[in-house]
N, C-alpha and C positions, 0 to 999 in steps of 0.2 A: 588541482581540479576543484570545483563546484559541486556540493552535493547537495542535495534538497533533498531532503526527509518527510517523509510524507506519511503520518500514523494513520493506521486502519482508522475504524466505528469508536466513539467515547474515549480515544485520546490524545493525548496533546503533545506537545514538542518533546515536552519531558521522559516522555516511553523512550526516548531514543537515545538518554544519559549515561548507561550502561555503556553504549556501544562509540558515542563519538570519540571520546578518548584514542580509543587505537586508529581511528580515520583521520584524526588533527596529528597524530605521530606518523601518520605513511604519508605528513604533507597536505591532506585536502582540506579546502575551506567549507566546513561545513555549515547547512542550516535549515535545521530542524522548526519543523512548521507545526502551528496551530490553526486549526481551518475554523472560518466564520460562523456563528453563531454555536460552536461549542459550549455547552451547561448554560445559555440564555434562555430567556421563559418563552414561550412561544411568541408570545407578542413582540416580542424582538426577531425571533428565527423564524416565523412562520414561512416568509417569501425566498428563506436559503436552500436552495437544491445542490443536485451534482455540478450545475454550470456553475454555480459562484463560486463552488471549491474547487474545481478548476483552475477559474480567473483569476483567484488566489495566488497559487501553485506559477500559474504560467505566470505573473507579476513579481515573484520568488526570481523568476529565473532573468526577468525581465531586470532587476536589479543589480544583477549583475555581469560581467564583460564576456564575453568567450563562452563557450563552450561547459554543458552542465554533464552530471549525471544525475538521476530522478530516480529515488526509490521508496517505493511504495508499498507500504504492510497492509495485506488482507481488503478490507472496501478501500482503501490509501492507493492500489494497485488501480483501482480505475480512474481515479486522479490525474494515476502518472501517468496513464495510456493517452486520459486525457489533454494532459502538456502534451505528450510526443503528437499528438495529432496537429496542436493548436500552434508546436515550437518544434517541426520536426528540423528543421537547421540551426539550431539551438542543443539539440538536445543526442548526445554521445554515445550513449545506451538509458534503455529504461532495465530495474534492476525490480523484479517483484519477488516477493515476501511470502511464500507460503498462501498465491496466487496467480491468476491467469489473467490474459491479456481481454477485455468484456469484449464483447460484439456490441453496435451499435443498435442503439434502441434497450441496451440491456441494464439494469440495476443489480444492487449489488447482492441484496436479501431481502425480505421481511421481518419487522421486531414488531412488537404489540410499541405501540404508542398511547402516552399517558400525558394527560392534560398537554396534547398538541405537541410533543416530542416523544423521542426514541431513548428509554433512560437505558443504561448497563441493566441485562439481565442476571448478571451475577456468572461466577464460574462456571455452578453447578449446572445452568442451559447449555452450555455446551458437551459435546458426545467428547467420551474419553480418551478416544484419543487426541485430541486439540489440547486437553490438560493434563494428561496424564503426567506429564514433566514439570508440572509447576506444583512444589509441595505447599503446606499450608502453610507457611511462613511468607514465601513469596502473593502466594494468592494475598495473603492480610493485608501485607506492604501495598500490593497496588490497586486493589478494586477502591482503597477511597482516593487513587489517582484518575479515577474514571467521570468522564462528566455525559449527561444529553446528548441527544445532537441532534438534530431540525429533522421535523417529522419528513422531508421530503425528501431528503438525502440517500438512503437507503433504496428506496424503490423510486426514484427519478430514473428514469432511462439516457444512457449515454448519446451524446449527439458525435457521431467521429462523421469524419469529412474529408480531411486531406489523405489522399494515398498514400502520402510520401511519409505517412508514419511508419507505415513498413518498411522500411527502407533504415529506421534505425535499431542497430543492434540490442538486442532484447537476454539478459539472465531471467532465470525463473530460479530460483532459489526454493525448494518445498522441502517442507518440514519431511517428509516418511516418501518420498517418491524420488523415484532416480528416473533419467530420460525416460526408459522403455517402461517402467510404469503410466508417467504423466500422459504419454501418446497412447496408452491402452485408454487409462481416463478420459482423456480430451474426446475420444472420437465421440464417446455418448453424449458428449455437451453440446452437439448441432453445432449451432452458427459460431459458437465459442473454436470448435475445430475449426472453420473457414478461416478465422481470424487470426487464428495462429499460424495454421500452414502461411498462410499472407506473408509472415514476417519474413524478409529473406535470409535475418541469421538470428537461429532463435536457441539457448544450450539451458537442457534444464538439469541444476545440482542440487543434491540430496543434502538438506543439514543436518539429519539425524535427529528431529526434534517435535514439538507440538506445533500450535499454529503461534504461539506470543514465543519466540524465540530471544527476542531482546529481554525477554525476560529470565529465562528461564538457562538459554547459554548463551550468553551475550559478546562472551570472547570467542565460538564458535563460530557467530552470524556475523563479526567484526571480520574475523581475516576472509571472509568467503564473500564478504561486501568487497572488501580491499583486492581480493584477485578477481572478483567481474571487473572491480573500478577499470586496472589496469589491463585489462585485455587491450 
């Protein structure tokens, strides 16, 4: 099988070194993406939104024969939703990361932007539980893995279109949430809830972790990719 990789906000293909190893061993041909204007100066990324990293993404898939699986870490998760909307016959299951499936019209977050991009806020922005798993060693190693990313990526609103993304089999993978938590979660999220109930097979698994799991247990997020892959 086909995997496409798709890293959340500020990283690159390379967040996902840990984990292809044991995916290239159960068989699959993986390939881990860098989205467009990643660490470029604004005058490069100014005109890059959520559609080009999409276009991207579904061009990934577009490369190659058959049948994919698409998985998406964190804002990478509205990417994938994005292929499955734009490649829903293409595309096997979407596999998200310690995320949800966006509603349309929706963006992923807000970050302060600096001179016309969205640079890494550093660990310390995020609420403890998202890092509580990631020691100071690991944090060192990867925050100078982090680059920019185009001021407009983060809050562009999703365009979904085709029905028929529903229609493809969806994991949720959450770091600290098992099914009957994430449907407690979801209902407060509005249209986020429509969007899910939508899917007609949707299984959400606990990884027992923060929100950067490739980081933090990477042989834990490896076999729990490997048994969505094969559903």
């Amino acid at each position: 099988m086909d995997i496409i990789l798709i890293p959340g906000l500020w990283l690159d293909a390379s967040s996902w070194d840990d984990v292809i190893p044991a995916l290239e061993e159960a068989g699959h041909r993986v390939h881990p993406l860098s989205m467009p204007g990643l660490g470029e100066d604004a005058s490069v990324s100014s005109e890059i939104g959520i559609a080009e990293w999409i276009a991207a993404a579904a061009s990934a898939v577009d490369a190659v024969d058959g049948d994919v699986v698409v998985v998406g870490h964190s804002g990478g998760g509205n990417v994938a939703w994005g292929v499955a909307d734009a490649r829903p016959d293409r595309v096997r299951r979407v596999i998200f990361v310690d995320t949800a499936p966006p509603a349309d019209g929706h963006g992923i977050s807000e970050f302060d932007v600096v001179d016309g991009v969205v640079p890494f806020p550093g660990w310390d922005h995020f609420p403890d539980e998202d890092v509580n798993d990631l020691d100071e060693a690991t944090r060192a190693r990867t925050a100078p893995l982090t680059h920019s990313v185009p001021a407009r990526v983060p809050t562009d609103g999703i365009a979904l279109r085709d029905p028929a993304r529903y229609r493809v089999p969806v994991t949720l993978l959450m770091g600290d949430l098992d099914q009957s938590a994430f449907e407690k979660v979801i209902e407060q999220w509005g249209p986020f809830a429509d969007e899910f109930h939508a899917i007609e097979s949707a299984e959400v698994v606990r990884i027992g972790s923060g929100h950067w799991p490739q980081f933090s247990v990477p042989e834990r997020l490896s076999a729990l990719l490997n048994a969505a892959i094969a559903r």
